[in-house]
C-alpha positions as CSV (number, residue, x, y, z in Angstrom):
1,X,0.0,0.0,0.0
2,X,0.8,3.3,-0.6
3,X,-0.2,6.7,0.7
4,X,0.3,10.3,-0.1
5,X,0.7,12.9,1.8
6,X,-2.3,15.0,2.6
7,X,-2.4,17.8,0.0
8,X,-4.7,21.2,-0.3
9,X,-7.0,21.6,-3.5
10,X,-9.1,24.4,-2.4
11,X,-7.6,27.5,-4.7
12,X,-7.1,24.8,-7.9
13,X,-9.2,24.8,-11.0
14,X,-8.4,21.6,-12.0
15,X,-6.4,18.9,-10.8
16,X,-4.9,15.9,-12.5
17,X,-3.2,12.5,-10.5
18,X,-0.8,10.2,-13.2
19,X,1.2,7.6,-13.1
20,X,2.8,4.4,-15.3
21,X,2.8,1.1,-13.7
22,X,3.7,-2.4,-15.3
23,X,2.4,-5.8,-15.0
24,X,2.2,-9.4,-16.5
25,X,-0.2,-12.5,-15.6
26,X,1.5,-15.3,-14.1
27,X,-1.4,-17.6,-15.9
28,X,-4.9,-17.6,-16.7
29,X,-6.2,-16.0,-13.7
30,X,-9.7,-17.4,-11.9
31,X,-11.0,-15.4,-8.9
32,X,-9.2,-13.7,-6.6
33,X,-7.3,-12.3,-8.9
34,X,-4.5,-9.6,-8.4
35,X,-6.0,-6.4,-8.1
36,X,-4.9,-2.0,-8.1
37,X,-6.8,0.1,-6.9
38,X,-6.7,4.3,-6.7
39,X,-8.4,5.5,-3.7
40,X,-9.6,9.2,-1.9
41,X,-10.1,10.2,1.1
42,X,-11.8,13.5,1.5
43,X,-11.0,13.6,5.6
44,X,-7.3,13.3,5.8
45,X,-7.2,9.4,5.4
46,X,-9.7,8.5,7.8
47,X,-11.4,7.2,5.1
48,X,-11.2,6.2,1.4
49,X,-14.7,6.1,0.1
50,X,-14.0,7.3,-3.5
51,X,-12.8,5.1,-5.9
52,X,-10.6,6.7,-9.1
53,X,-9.5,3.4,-10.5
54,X,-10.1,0.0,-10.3
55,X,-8.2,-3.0,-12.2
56,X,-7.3,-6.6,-11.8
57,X,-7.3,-9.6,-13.6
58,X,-6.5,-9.1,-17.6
59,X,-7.5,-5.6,-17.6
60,X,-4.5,-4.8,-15.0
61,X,-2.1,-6.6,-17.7
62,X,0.1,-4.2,-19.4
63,X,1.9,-6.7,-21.7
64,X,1.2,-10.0,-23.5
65,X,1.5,-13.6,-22.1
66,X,2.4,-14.9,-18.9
67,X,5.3,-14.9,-16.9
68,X,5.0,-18.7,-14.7
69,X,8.5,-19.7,-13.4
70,X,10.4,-16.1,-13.1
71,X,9.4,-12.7,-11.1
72,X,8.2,-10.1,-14.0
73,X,10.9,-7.3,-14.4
74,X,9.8,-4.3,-16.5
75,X,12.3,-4.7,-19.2
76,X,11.5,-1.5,-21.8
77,X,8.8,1.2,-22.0
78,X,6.6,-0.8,-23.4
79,X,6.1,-3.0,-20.9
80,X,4.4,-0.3,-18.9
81,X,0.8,1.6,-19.3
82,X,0.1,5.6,-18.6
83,X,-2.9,6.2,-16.4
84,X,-4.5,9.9,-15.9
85,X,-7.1,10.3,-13.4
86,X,-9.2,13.5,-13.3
87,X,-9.5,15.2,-9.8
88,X,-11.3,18.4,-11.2
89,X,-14.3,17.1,-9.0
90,X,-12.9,17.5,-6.1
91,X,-10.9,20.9,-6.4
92,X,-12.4,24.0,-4.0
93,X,-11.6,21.1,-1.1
94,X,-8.8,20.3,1.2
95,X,-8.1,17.0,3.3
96,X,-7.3,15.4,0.6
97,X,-5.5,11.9,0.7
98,X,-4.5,9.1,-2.4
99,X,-3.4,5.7,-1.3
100,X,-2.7,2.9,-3.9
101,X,-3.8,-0.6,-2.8
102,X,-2.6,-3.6,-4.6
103,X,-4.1,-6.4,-3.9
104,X,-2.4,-10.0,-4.2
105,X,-4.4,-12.8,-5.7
106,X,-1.0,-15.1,-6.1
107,X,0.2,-13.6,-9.6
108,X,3.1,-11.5,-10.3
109,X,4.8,-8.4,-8.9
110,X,3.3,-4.5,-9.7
111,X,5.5,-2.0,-10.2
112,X,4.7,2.1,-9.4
113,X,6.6,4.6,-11.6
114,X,6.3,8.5,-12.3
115,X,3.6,9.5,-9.7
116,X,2.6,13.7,-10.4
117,X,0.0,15.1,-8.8
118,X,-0.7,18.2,-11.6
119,X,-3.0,21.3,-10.5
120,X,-3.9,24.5,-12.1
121,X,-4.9,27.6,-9.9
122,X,-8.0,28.9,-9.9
123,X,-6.8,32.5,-11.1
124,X,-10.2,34.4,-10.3
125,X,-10.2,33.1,-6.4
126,X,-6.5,33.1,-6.2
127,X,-6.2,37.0,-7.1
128,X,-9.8,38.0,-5.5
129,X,-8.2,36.5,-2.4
130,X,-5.0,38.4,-2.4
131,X,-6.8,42.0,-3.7
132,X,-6.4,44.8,-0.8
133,X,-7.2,48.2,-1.1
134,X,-5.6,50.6,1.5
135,X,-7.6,52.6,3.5
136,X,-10.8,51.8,2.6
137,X,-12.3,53.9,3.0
138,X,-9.9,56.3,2.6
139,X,-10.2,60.6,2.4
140,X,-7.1,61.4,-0.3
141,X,-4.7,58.6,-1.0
142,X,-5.7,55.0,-2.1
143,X,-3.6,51.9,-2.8
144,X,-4.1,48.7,-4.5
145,X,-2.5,45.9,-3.3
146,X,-2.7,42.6,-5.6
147,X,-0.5,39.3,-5.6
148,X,0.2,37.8,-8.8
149,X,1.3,34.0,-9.9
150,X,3.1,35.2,-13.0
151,X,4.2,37.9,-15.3
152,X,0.7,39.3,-16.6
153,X,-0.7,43.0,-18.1
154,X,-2.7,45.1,-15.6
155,X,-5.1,48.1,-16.3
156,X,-7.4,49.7,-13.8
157,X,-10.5,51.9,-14.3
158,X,-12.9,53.4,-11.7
159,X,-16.5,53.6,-12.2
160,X,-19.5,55.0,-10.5
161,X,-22.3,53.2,-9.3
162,X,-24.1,53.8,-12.3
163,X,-21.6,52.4,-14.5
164,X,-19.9,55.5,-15.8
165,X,-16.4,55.0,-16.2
166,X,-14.3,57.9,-14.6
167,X,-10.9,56.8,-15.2
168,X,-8.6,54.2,-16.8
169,X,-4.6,53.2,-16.5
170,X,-2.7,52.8,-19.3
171,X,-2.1,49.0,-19.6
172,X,1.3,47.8,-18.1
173,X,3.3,44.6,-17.4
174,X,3.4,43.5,-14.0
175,X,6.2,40.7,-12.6
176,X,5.3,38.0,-10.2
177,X,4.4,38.6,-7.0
178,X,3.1,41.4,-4.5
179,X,2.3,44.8,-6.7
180,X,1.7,48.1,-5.1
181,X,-0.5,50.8,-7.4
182,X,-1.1,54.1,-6.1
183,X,-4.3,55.8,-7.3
184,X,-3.3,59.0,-8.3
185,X,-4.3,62.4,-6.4
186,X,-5.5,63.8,-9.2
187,X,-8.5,61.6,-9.2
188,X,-9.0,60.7,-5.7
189,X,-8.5,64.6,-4.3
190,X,-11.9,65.4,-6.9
191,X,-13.9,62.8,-6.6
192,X,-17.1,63.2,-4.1
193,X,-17.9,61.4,-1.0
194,X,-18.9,57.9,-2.1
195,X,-19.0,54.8,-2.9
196,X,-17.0,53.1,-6.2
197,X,-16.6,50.2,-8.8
198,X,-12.5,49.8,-9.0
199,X,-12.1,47.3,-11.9
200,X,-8.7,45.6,-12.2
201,X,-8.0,43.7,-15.4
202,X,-5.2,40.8,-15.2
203,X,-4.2,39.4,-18.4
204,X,-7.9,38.1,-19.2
205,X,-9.1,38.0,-15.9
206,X,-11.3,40.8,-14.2
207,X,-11.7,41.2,-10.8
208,X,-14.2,44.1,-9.7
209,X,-13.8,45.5,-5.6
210,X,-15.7,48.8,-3.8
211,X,-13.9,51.7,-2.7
212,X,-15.9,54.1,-0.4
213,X,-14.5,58.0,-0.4
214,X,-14.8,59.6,2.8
């Protein structure tokens, strides 16, 4: 058996668990039969009531014929299958556990190669999260705080609540990491006491926040 680590899926968009494995039949196989099984646990490995994958018998064989009198040694890439499991279902969740069971039924050895665990971040939630604006409210001086996971263009514009844009950035290239933009005076100092739409486009994404003026 084999067991991850507990890992943290809550800020991905989609996640992605594959690995190769070999194996050969050491004869015709009646039931039991050897068996692998993918399992999740969704509480930290209390529990693994999710099955991803389930093979045994003929349908675990990666290669021809049968292997009787000597242990099965992988001996070449083709002797060993690529499986991808989708874990997109349960991204936006933490706790998360995989164990690999294999189960003898008297047959031959299974091998485990090349396990990746592969995510992509949920860019939306992942810069909504990290979006501060400093003071809000504030009376003269506003700043924008914004962590980003790569190199990507940024623009701002301020609106009112009635949709009228009142001011737009030129577009720029931001670097990784924790950006600082300072609104500038000559728009906060005039605008009235109020509330309004700051929209902050990242490379296709849009993220929209209020700012109240004292």
């Amino acid at each position: 058996m084999l067991i991850s680590p507990v890992f943290d899926l809550s800020d991905k968009g989609s996640a992605s668990l594959t690995f190769d494995y070999a194996y050969r039949l050491r004869r015709q196989q009646a039931f039991p039969a050897d068996r692998l099984r993918v399992e999740l646990s969704t509480d930290c490995g209390e529990s693994y009531p999710i099955m991803l994958l389930d093979r045994y018998a003929e349908a675990l064989a990666t290669t021809d014929g049968f292997e009787e009198q000597q242990p099965f040694i992988p001996a070449g890439p083709d002797d060993w299958a690529s499986v991808s499991l989708d874990l997109s279902p349960y991204t936006q969740r933490s706790g998360l556990r995989i164990r690999f069971v294999n189960i003898g039924g008297g047959g031959q050895q299974l091998y485990l190669d090349n396990i990746h665990l592969s995510t992509t971040v949920d860019l939306p939630s992942q810069l909504g999260a990290s979006l501060r604006l400093l003071p809000n409210p504030f009376e003269e001086q506003a700043y924008l705080q914004l962590r980003l996971p790569r190199p990507m263009s940024l623009r701002l514009s301020l609106y009112n609540l009635h949709g009228r844009q009142l001011w737009q950035s030129e577009q720029w290239q931001a670097g990784a990491g924790m950006q600082q933009y300072s609104l500038p005076l000559s728009l906060t100092r005039q605008l009235p006491g109020g509330m309004y739409l700051l929209r902050i486009q990242a490379g296709k994404t849009q993220l929209q926040t209020k700012l109240l003026k004292q």
